[in-house]
DOGU-147967 format. One line per 5 residues: their letters; for each residue z negated, y, x negated of C-alpha. Coordinates in steps of 0.25 Angstrom, whole numbers, plus 2048, in hexadecimal, padded with zeros to 3 digits. Layout:
% DOGU-147967
a	Z/Y/X  ...
This chain:
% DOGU-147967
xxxxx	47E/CE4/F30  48D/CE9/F2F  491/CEC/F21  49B/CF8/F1F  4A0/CFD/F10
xxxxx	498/D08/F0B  4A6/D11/F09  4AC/D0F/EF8  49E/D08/EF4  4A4/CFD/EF9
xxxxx	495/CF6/F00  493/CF1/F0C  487/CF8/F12  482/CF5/F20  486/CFF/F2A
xxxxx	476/D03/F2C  46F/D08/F1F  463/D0F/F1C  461/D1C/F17  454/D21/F11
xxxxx	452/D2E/F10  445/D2C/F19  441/D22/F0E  43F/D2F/F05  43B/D3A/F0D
xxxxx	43E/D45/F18  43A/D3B/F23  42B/D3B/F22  424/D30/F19  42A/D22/F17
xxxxx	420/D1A/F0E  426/D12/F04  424/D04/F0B  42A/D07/F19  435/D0D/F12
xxxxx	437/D00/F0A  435/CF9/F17  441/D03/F1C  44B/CFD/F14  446/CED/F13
xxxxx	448/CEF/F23  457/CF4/F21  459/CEC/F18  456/CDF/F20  45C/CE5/F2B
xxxxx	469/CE4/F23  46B/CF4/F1D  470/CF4/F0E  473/D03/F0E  468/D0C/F0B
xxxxx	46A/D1A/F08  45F/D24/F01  460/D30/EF6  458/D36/EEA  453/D40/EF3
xxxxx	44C/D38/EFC  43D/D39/EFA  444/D3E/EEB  445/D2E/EE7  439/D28/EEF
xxxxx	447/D22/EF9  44F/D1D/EF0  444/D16/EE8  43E/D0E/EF4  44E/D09/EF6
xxxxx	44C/D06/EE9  440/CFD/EEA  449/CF7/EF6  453/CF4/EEE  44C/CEC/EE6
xxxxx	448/CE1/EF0  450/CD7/EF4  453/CE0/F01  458/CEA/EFA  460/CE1/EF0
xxxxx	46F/CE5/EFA  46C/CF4/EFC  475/CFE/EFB  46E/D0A/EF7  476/D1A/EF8
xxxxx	46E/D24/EF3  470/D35/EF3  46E/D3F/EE7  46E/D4E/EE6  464/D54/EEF
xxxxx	457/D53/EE6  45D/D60/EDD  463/D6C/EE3  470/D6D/EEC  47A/D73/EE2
xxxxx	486/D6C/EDF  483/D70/ED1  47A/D65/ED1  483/D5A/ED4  487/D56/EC6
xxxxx	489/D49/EBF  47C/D4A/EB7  473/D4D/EC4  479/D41/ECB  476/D38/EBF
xxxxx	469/D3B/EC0  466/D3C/ECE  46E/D2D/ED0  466/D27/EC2  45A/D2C/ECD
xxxxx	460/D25/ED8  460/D19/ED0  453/D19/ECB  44B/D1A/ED9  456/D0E/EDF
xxxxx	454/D05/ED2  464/D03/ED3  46D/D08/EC6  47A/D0A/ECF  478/D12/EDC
xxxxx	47E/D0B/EE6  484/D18/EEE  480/D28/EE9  483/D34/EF4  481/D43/EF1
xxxxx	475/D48/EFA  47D/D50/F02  480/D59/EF7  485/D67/EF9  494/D69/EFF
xxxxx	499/D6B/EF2  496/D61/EEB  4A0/D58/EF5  4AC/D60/EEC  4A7/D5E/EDF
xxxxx	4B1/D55/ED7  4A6/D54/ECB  49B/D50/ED5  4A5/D43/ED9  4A8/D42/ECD
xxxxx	49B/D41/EC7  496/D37/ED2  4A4/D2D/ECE  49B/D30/EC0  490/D28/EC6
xxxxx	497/D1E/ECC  49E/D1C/EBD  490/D1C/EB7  48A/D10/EC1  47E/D19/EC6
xxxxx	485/D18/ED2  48F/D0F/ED9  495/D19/EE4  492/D26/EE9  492/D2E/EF7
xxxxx	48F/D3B/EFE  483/D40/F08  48A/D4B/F0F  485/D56/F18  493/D58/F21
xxxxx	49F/D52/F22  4A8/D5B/F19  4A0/D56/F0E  4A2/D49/F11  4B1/D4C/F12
xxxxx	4B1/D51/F05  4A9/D45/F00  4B4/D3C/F04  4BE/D3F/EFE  4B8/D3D/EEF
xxxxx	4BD/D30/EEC  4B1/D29/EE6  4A9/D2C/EF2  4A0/D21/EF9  49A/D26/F03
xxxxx	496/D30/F0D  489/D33/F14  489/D3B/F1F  482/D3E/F2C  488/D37/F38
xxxxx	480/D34/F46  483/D36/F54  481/D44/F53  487/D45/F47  496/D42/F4A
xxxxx	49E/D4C/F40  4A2/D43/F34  4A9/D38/F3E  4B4/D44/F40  4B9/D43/F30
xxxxx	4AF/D3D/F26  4AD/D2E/F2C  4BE/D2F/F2D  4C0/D32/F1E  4B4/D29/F18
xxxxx	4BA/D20/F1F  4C8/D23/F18  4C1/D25/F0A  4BA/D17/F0B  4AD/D20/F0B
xxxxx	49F/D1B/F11  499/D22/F1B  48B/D22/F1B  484/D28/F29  477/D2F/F26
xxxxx	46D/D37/F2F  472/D2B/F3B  469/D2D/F44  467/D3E/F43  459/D3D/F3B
xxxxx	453/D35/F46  459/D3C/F53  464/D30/F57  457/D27/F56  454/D2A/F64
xxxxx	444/D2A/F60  444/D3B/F5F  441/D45/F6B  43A/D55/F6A  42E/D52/F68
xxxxx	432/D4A/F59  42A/D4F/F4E  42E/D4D/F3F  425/D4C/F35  425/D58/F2A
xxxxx	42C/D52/F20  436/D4B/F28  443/D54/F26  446/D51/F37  439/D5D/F38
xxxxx	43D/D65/F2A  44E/D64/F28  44D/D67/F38  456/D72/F36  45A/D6F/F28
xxxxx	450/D75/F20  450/D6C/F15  45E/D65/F15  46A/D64/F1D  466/D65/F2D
xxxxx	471/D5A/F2E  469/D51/F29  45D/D52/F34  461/D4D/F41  46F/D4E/F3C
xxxxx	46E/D5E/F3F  46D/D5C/F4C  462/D66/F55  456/D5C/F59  456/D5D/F66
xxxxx	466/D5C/F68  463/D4E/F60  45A/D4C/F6A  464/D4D/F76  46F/D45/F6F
xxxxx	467/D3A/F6C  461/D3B/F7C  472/D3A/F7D  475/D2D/F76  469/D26/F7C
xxxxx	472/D21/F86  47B/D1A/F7D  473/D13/F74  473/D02/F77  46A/CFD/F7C
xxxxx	461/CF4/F73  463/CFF/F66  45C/D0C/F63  462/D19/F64  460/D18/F53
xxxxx	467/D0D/F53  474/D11/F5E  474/D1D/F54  477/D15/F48  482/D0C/F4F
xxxxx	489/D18/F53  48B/D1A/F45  48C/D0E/F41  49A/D0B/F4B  4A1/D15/F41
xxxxx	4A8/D0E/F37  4AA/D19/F2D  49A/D17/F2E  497/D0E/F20  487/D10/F22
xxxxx	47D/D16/F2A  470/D1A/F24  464/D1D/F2F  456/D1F/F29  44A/D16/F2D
xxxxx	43B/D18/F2A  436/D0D/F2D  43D/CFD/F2D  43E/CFD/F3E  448/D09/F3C
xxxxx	44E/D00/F30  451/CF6/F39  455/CFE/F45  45F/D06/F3F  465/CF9/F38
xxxxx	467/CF0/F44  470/CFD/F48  479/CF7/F41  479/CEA/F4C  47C/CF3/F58
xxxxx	48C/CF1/F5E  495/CFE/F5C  493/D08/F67  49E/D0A/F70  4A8/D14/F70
xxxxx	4A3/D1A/F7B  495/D1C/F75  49B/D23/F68  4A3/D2B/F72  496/D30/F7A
xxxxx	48E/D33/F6C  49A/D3B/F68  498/D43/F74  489/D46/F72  48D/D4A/F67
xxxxx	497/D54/F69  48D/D58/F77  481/D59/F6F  482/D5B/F5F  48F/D5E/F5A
xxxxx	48F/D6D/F5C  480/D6C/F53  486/D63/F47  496/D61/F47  49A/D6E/F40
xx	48B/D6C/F35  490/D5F/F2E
C-alpha cells in the first residue's frame, strides 16, 4: 500500500487506515472476536494506521487494539487515539492534570507507555485558542506519555486555528464527496504547516457505500437512527449532515462514475485518497470482508480529472447549499 508521512510525527502510514469507533459502540454490537478479526484483516491487508478514542465503548475500543497490538500483527501499528468527551464540554475541563489522567487511561487499555498520536475529541471552539491548552499538551509530549498530538475538529475554522500552533501533528476532519469544504483553505495550509490530514467520516456513515435506499432501517443504538438530526452529537458526524434522502440521490449521481471492477465504497475512498494533502483515510469496518475492501482501495488508479470535476458538480447541484456554510 502507498505509504505518506503522517504530518510532524514524521511515520509513514499507509494511505488506507482503520478507524474504530464501531469497534466500541454507536454502531450496534461488535463482539469482541470479529472485532479482532477486523483489524488482523487490515492489517494483513497492509493498514498500519488505526485510529480510536477513550470514548468509544468508554475503553472497551482501545483495549481490543490493545490485545492487537500485542500479536505479531500488531507489532508495526500506528495507534492515534482521542480524549475529552467522557467529562463535560466546558473548556474548564481541559487542563494539564485531566489530560494526564485521561492519557495514563489511554495507556493502560492500549498496553503502550508512549501514545503514539493524542487528538482533542472535538473539543468546544475555545479550546482551539487556549495557549495553556497547547501548552499543556507540549507538557505531555515532555513527559513521554505521548509522543505527538493532533486535533478532532467539527469545522474548518477550527482546524485553521489548529494550524497555526506549531507543535501540531495532526488534523482530523470530515472530508467525503459531499463534504468538499476543507479542500478550499485547510488541505492548502496543512499542507504548508507540514500537518497530517487525517479524512474521517469517508464514506458519509455508510451512504457513499452504495448498499442504502428508503426502506434502510437502523438499529436503535446505531447513532445513523438516533444522531439522525443531531440529538446526541454533532449532526455532522451522521451521514456527514447531509438529509438522507439527498444522500440517496447523490449517490444514485456518482454511480455512473465509479470503475468498473470497484465498489462504490471503494471509488469513494480513492477520490479521497488522489488528494495529496490527504496523509490517511480512516473508513470503519464491521466485519474483515469490509477490512479488506476498503484496504484494496488503496490499489484502485487515480481518478481522472474529469471525474473529480463531475463529483465537484454534484456536489455544488445537490449538497452544498445543506452543509457548505455548517462546517
Amino acid at each position: 500500500m502507498e505509504q505518506r508521512i503522517l504530518g510532524r510525527t514524521g511515520k509513514p502510514v499507509g494511505v488506507v487506515g482503520l478507524g474504530t469507533w464501531q469497534l466500541g459502540a454507536d454502531w450496534g454490537e461488535v463482539h469482541e472476536g470479529d472485532a479482532l478479526d477486523v483489524l488482523l484483516e487490515a492489517a494483513d491487508a497492509g493498514v498500519n494506521f488505526f485510529d480510536t478514542a477513550d470514548v468509544y465503548g468508554d475503553g472497551r475500543s482501545e483495549r481490543i487494539i490493545g490485545q492487537f497490538l500485542r500479536s505479531p500483527a500488531g507489532s508495526n501499528a500506528t495507534v492515534a487515539t482521542k480524549m475529552g468527551r467522557r467529562m463535560a464540554q466546558d473548556p474548564a475541563n481541559y487542563t494539564l492534570d485531566n489530560f494526564r489522567a485521561w492519557t495514563d487511561r489511554s495507556r493502560e487499555n492500549l498496553g503502550v507507555d508512549t501514545l503514539d498520536l493524542v487528538q482533542l475529541h472535538c473539543p468546544p471552539t475555545p479550546v482551539f485558542s487556549s495557549d495553556a491548552v497547547f501548552d499543556a499538551l507540549d507538557t505531555l509530549v515532555q513527559e513521554k506519555r505521548i509522543a505527538a498530538y493532533g486535533v478532532s475538529v467539527e469545522t474548518c475554522q477550527e482546524a485553521l486555528t489548529a494550524i497555526a500552533r506549531p507543535g501540531l501533528a495532526t488534523v482530523q476532519i470530515i472530508f467525503n464527496a459531499l463534504r468538499l469544504k476543507p479542500l478550499e483553505e485547510v488541505f492548502p495550509a496543512a499542507a504548508e504547516a507540514g500537518v497530517g490530514i487525517i479524512v474521517r467520516v469517508p464514506l458519509a456513515s455508510g451512504l457513499l457505500s452504495g448498499k442504502y435506499d428508503e426502506h434502510t432501517r437502523f438499529a436503535e443504538n446505531d447513532h445513523r437512527n438516533f444522531n439522525r438530526h443531531g440529538e446526541a452529537f454533532d449532526v455532522g458526524e451522521t451521514f456527514s449532515g447531509v438529509d438522507f434522502g439527498t444522500g440517496l440521490e447523490a449517490v444514485r449521481r456518482l454511480a455512473p462514475l465509479v470503475p468498473t471492477g470497484a465498489t462504490t465504497a471503494q471509488f469513494a475512498l480513492r477520490w479521497i485518497i488522489d488528494h495529496p494533502a490527504v496523509s490517511v483515510v480512516i473508513p470503519g469496518a464491521r466485519d474483515s470482508r469490509q477490512a479488506r475492501a476498503n484496504a484494496d482501495a488503496a490499489a484502485l488508479p487515480p481518478l481522472s480529472r474529469e471525474v473529480h470535476d463531475e463529483v465537484e458538480a454534484i456536489y455544488r447541484d445537490l449538497v452544498a447549499e445543506q452543509v457548505h456554510h455548517r462546517w
